[in-house]
C-alpha positions as CSV (number, residue, x, y, z in Angstrom):
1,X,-23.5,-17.8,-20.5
2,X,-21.3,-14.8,-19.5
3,X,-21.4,-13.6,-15.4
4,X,-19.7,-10.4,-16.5
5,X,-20.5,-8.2,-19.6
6,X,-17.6,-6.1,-20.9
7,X,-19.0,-4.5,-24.5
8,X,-21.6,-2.0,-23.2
9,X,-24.2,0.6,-24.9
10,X,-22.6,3.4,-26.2
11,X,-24.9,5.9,-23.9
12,X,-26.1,5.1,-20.7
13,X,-25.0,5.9,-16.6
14,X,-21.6,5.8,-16.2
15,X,-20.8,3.2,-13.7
16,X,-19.0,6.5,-11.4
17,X,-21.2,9.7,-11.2
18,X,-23.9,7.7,-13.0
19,X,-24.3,10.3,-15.0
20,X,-26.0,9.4,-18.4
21,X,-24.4,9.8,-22.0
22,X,-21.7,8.9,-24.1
23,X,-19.5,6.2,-22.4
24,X,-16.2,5.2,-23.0
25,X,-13.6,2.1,-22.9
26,X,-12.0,1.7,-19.7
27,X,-9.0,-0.7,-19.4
28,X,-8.4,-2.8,-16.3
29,X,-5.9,-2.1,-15.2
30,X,-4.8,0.7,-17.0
31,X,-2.3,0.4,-20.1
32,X,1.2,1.6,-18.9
33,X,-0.2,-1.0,-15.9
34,X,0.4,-3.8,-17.7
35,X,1.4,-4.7,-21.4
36,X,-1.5,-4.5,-23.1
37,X,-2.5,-7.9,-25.1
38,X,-4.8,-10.4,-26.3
39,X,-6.7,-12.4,-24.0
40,X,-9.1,-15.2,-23.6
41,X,-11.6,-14.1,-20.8
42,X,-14.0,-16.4,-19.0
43,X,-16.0,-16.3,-16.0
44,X,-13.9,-16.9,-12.7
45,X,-16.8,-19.5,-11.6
46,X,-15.7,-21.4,-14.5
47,X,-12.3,-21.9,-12.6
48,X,-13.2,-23.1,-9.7
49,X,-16.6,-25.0,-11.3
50,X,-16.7,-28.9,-11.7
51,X,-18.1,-28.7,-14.8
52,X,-16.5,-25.8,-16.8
53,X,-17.2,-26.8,-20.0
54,X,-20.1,-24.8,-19.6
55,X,-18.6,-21.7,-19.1
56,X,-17.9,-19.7,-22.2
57,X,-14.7,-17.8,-23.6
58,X,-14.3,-14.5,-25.4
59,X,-11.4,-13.3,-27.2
60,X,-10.4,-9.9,-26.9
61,X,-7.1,-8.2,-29.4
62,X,-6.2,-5.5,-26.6
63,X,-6.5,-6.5,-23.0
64,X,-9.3,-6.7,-20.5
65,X,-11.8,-3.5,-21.0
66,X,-15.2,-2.1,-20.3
67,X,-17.3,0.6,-22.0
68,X,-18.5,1.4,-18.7
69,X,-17.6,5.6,-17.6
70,X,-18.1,8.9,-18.6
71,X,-15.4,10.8,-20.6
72,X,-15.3,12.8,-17.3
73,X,-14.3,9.6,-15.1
74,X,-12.6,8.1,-17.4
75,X,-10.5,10.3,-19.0
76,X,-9.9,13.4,-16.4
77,X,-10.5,11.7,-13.0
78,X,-8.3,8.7,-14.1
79,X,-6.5,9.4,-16.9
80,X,-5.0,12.7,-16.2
81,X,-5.2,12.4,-12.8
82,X,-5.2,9.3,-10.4
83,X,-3.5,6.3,-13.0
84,X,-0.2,8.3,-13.6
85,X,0.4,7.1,-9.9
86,X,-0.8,3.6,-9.9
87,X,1.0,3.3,-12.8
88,X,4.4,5.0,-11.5
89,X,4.0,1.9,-8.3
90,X,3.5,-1.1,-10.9
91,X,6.5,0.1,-12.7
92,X,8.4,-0.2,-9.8
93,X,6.9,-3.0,-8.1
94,X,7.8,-5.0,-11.7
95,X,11.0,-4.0,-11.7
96,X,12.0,-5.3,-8.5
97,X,9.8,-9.1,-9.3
98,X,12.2,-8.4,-12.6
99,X,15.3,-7.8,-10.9
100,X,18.1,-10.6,-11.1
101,X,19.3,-9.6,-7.8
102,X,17.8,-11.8,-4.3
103,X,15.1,-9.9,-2.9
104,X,14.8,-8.5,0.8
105,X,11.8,-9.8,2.2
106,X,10.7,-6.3,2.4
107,X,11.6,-3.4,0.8
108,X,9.4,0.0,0.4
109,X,8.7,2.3,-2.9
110,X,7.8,6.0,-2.9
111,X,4.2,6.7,-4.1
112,X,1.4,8.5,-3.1
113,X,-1.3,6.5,-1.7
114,X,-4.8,8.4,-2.3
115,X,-4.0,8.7,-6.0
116,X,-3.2,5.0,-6.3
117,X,-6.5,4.0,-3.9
118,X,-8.7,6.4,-6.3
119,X,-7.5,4.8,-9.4
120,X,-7.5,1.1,-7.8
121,X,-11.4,1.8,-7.1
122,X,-12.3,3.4,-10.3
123,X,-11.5,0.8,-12.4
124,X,-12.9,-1.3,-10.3
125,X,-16.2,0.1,-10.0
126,X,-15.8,0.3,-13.7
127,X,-15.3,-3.5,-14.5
128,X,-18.6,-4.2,-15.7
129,X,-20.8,-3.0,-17.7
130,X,-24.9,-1.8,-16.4
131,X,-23.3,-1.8,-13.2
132,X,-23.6,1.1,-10.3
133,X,-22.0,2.5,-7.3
134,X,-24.4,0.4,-4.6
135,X,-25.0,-0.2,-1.3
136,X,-23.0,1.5,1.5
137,X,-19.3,0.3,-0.3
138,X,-20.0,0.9,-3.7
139,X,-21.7,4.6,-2.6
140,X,-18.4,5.2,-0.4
141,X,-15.7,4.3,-2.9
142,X,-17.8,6.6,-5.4
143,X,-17.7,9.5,-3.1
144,X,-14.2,9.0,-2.3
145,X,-13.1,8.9,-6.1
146,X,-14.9,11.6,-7.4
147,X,-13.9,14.3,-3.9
148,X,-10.3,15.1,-3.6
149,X,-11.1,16.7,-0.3
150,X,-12.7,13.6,1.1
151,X,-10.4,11.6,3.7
152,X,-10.5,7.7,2.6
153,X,-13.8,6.0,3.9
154,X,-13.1,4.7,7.7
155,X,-14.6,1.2,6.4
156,X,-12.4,0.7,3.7
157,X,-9.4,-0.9,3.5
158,X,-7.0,-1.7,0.3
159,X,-4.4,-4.8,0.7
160,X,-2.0,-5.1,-1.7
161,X,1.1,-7.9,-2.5
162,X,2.9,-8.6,-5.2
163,X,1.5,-11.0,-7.8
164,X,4.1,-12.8,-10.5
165,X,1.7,-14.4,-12.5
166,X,0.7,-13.6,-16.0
167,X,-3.4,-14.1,-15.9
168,X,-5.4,-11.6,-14.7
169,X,-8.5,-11.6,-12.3
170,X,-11.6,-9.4,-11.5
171,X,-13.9,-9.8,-8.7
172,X,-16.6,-6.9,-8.8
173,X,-18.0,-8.3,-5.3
174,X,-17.9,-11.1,-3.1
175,X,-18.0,-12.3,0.4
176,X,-15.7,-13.9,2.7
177,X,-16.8,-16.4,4.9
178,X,-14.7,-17.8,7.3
179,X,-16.2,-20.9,8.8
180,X,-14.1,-20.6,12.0
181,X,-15.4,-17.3,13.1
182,X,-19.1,-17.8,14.0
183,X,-20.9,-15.3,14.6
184,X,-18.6,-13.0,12.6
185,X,-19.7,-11.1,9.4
186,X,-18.9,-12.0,6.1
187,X,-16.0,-9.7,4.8
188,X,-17.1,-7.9,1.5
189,X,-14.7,-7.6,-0.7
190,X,-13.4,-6.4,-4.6
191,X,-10.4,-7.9,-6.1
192,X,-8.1,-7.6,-9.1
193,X,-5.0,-9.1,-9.7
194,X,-2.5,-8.4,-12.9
195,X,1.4,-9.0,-12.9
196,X,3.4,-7.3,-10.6
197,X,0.1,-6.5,-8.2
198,X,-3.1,-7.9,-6.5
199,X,-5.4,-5.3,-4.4
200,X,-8.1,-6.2,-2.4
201,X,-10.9,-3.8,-1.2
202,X,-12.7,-4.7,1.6
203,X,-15.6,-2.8,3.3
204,X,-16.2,-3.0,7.3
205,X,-13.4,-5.8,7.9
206,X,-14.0,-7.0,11.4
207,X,-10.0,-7.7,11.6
208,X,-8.0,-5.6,9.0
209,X,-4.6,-6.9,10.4
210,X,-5.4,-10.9,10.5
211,X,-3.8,-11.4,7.3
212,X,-0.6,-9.9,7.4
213,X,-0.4,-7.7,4.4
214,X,0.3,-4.4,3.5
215,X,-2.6,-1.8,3.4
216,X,-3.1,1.6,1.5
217,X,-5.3,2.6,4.1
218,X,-3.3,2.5,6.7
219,X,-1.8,6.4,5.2
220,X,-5.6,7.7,5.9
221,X,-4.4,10.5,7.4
222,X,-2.4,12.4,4.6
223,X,-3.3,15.0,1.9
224,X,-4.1,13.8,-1.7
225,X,-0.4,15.2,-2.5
226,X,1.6,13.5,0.1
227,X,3.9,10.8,-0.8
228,X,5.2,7.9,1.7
229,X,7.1,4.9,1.9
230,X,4.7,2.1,0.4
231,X,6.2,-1.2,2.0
232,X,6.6,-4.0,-0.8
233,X,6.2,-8.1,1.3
234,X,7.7,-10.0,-1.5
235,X,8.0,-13.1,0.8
236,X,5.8,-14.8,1.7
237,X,2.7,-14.3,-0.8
238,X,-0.5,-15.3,-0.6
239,X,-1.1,-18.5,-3.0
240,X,-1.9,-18.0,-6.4
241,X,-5.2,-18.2,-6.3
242,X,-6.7,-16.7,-3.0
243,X,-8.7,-15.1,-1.8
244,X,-11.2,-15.9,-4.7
245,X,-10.5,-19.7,-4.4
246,X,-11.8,-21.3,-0.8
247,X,-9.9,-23.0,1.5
248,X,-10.5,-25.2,4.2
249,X,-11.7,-22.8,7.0
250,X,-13.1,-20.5,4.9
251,X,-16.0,-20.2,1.6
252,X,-16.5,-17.9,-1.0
253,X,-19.8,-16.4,-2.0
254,X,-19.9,-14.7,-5.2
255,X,-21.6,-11.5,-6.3
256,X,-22.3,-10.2,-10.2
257,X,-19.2,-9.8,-12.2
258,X,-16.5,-12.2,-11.9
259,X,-13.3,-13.0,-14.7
260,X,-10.5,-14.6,-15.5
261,X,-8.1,-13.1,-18.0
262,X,-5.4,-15.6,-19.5
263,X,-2.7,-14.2,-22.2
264,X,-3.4,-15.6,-25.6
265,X,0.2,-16.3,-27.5
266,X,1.2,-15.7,-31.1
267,X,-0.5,-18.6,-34.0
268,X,-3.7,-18.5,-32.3
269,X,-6.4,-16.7,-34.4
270,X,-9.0,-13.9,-32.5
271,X,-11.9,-13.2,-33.3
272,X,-11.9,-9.3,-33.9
273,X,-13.8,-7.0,-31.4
């Protein structure tokens, strides 16, 4: 069984503007991102499951991608417009994980924030495939990507950190719960994670500071065009594998679309796709 579908009908709603016809492959993240390869993908739950035998793998030649948006979305929105950005900060980000040179504990890279936020959340709303802009977050985020104009939804917040690992994760929507805090919401969230960055989305976080990272959101009030200093924590990092993995205090409650990406090496054989 698959929790995540990645191949798609070649017509339907794009998972943006839900506009229906033609749709076309979007990678996550996109290439220029990451090094595009092959990779074994599996369901996330299988990770974390005590029996994940039952979870199975698929093989794909060229990286982790949906057929999931509209040539519009896909192409214009993203590819000429908001990835250039996101990909421009990646660069960067890698080449300081890269560097030989002892890190500061924090240093700061130019970008421009909307443009990297808009691409962050269109290839996430993307990553999946029958999938829709729903509910108050997935409506907001829609809005936001598709109107240059619009100022960045007050309920939304984007964390990022450095991540040096080479697998990949995708979280299409989930809920924190953090046992501690009774009384207190759940803290809805998107995630994906690729080598040199993790970003987390969350919608109507009852404490955006409590976990001490750096947050896109926090540049709210400048113009799609305006660049600032992005601050870069490279020390400490979150572990490996949270948020997506619960810890003591806290419990993880999984929506549709979940998947781990792991690089597959040379000698092993794919089956084409």
């Amino acid at each position: 069984m698959r929790s995540i579908e990645t191949r798609g009908p070649s017509v339907g709603k794009c998972a943006i503007c839900e506009k229906h016809g033609p749709l076309t492959v979007d990678h996550v993240p996109p290439k220029g991102a990451i090094r595009v390869s092959a990779v074994e993908m599996t369901s996330l739950i299988s990770r974390i499951s005590a029996d994940p035998k039952k979870e199975r793998s698929e093989l794909s030649q060229n990286g982790v991608k949906f057929r999931s948006l509209c040539a519009t979305c896909n192409n214009v929105f993203l590819g000429a417009g908001y990835d250039k950005d996101l990909i421009a900060f990646t660069t960067k980000v890698g080449e300081v994980l890269k560097s030989p040179i002892a890190l500061p504990a924090v240093t700061s890279i130019r970008g421009k924030p909307h443009a990297i936020l808009r691409s962050v959340i269109g290839h996430m709303l993307g990553a999946g495939v029958g999938l829709k802009p729903s509910g108050t977050m997935g409506e907001g985020m829609a809005a936001y990507f598709l109107d240059q104009s619009m100022p960045m939804p007050k309920e939304l917040d984007c964390y990022y950190w450095p991540y040096p690992y080479n697998d990949q994760v995708i979280i299409h929507l989930a809920a924190l719960v953090d046992s501690l805090g009774a009384g207190r919401p759940p803290t809805v969230f998107k995630l994906v994670k690729f080598f040199p960055l993790a970003f987390l989305l969350t919608w109507e976080n009852y404490d955006p500071s409590r976990w001490g990272l750096e947050n896109l959101c926090e540049h709210r009030r400048l113009g799609f065009h305006d660049e600032a200093d992005l601050w870069l924590r490279t020390h400490p990092l979150p572990h490996q594998l949270w948020p997506e993995t619960p810890q003591n205090t806290s419990a993880v409650m999984f929506g549709q679309g979940t998947l781990q990406a792991k690089p597959v090496y040379r000698g092993v054989k794919l089956r084409k796709r």
